[in-house]
N, C-alpha and C positions, 0 to 999 in steps of 0.2 A: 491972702488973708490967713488967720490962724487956722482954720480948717483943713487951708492947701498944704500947709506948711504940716499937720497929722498927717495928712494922705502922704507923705511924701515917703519914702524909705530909702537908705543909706546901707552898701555894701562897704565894709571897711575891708579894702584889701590888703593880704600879708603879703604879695608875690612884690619880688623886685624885675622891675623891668628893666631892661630890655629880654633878659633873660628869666623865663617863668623854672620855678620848680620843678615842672616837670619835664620840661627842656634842659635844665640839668640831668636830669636821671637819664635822660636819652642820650644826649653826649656822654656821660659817665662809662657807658655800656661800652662805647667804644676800644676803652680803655684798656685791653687785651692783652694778655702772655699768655698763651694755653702754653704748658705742658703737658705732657703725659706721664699718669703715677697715678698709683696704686695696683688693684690685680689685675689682669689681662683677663677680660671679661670683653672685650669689642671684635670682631671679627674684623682681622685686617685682609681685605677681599683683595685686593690689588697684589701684597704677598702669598697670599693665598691659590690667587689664580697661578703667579708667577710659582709654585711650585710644582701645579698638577702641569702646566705644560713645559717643564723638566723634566718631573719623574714619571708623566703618562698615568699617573693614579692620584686618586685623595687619601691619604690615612688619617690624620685630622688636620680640620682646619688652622690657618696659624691666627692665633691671638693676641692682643694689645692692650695696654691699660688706656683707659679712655684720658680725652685732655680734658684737664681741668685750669681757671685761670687762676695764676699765680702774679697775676699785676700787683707788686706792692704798693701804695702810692707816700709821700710823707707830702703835708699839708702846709706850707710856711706863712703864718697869716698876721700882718701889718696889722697891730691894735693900738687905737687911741690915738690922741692928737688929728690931725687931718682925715682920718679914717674913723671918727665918729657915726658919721654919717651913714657909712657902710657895713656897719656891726650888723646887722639886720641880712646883708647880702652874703657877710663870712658865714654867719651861721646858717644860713639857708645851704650855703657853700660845703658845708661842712656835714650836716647835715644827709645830703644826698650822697655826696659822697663814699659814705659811710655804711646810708642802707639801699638809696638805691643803685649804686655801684655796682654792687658784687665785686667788690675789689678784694683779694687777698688780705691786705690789712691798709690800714687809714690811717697812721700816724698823723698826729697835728699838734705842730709848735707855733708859739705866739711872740712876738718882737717888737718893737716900737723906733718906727723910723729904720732903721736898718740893724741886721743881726751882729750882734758886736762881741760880749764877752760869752753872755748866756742866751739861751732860747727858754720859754717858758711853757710848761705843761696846763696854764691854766690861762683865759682872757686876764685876768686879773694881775697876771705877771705876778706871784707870790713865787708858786714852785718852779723854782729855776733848774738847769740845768748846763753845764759847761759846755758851751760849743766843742769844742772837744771829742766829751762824748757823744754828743747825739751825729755828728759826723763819721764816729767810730763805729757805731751800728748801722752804718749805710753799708750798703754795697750795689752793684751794678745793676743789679735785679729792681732795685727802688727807682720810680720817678718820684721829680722832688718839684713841685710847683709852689711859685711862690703868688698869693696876694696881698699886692699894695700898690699906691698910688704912684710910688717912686717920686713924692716931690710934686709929684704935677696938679696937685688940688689944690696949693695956695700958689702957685705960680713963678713959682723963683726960682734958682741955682744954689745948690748946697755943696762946696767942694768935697766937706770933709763927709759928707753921707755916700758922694760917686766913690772916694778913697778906699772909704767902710766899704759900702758894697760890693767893691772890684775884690777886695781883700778875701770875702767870705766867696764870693762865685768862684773866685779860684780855687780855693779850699775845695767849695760843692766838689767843683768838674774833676777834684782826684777821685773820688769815693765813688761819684753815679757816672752813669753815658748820658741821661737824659734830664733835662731842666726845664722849665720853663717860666716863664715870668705873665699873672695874668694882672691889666689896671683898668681898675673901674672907669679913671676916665678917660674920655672919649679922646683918640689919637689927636684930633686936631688942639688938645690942651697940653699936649708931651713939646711944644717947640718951644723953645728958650727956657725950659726947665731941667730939673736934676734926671728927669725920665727918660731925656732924649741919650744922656749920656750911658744911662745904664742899660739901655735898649740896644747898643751896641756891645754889651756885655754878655747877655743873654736872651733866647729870643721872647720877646715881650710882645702882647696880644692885649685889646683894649675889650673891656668886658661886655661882650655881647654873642647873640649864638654863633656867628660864622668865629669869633674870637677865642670864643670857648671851643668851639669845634677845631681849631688850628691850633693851639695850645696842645688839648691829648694827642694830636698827629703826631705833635714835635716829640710828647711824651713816647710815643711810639717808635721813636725813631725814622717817621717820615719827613725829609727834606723839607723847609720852607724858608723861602727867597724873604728875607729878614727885610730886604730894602720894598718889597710891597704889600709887607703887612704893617711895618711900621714905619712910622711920620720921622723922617733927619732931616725936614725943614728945609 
């Protein structure tokens, strides 16, 4: 009755599942390059030791600048058209990325369907930028992950999107070491679609935590067996 229907209360939730918020920022963390830089302010104990059982004495101990992470990340995110639906999981994406990270820096460009003449600075795809240059300011040190469905959320084969996309992952793999490709849906929607072919392109992971967690491996430059994380049908 209307009384039950007062009693009743409604949590409207913001988290996309399968992957919550804060299980981004957890996987994010993994995301890792220490180096070392700035003063020598760390006691490097292990060179340290290794001097007094040399020279039979301490004069001072030896010092090291502490590591700090220098993981750059750049952000490649499929806006509009089929990825409507997922505007709510980029920006959650993007989002953590950025603060709960701790990532050195967070570049994030925006594309539609696949990256072609320009990448854009804004979802709204106004402030363009020339493929070109934003490939110009890569270098090795950047991981470059991209999100999108690759095709596989209406269900079809696009020749001329596998073309495009073969086109620009080439390009990517001159400038960085590491890529990766994450799609919201679910591997068993990648067979007889444009995703299946670009999954052989680069490695591609279907968006959930063990996906997410595999995805920064590959960022890291940790090996993973392409053929059992992702679906070639």
């Amino acid at each position: 009755n209307d009384d039950d229907l007062e009693r009743q209360r409604f949590n409207l939730l913001t988290e996309y599942f399968p992957v919550t918020r804060r299980q981004m920022k957890q996987s994010w963390r993994y995301l890792r390059r220490p180096v070392r830089e700035g003063p020598k302010d760390e006691l490097d104990i292990d060179t340290t030791v290794e001097q007094v059982g040399r020279d039979g004495f301490l004069l001072d101990p030896v010092l090291r600048a502490r590591r700090i992470n220098r993981a750059d990340l750049t952000l490649l995110i499929d806006q509009d058209g089929s990825m409507v639906p997922f505007h709510i999981l980029s920006r959650q994406f993007i989002e953590t990325a950025r603060r709960g990270g701790r990532l050195g820096n967070a570049g994030v460009y925006y594309f539609h369907d696949y990256p072609s003449s320009y990448l854009y600075r804004d979802p709204a795809q106004i402030e363009s930028l020339a493929i070109e240059e934003v490939l110009a300011g890569l270098n090795e040190r950047v991981a470059v992950l991209i999100l999108s469905d690759a095709g596989a959320a209406r269900g079809n084969f696009d020749g001329e999107r596998v073309t495009q996309t073969q086109k620009f992952i080439r390009e990517l793999k001159r400038r960085v070491r590491y890529c990766a490709w994450l799609n919201p849906m679910p591997i068993q929607r990648w067979s007889h679609t444009t995703a299946i072919e670009i999954a052989r392109l680069v490695p591609m992971f279907e968006m959930s935590r063990n996906g997410l967690d595999n995805a920064i491996g590959a960022l890291r430059g940790r090996f993973i067996d392409l053929k059992s994380t992702s679906y070639y049908g």
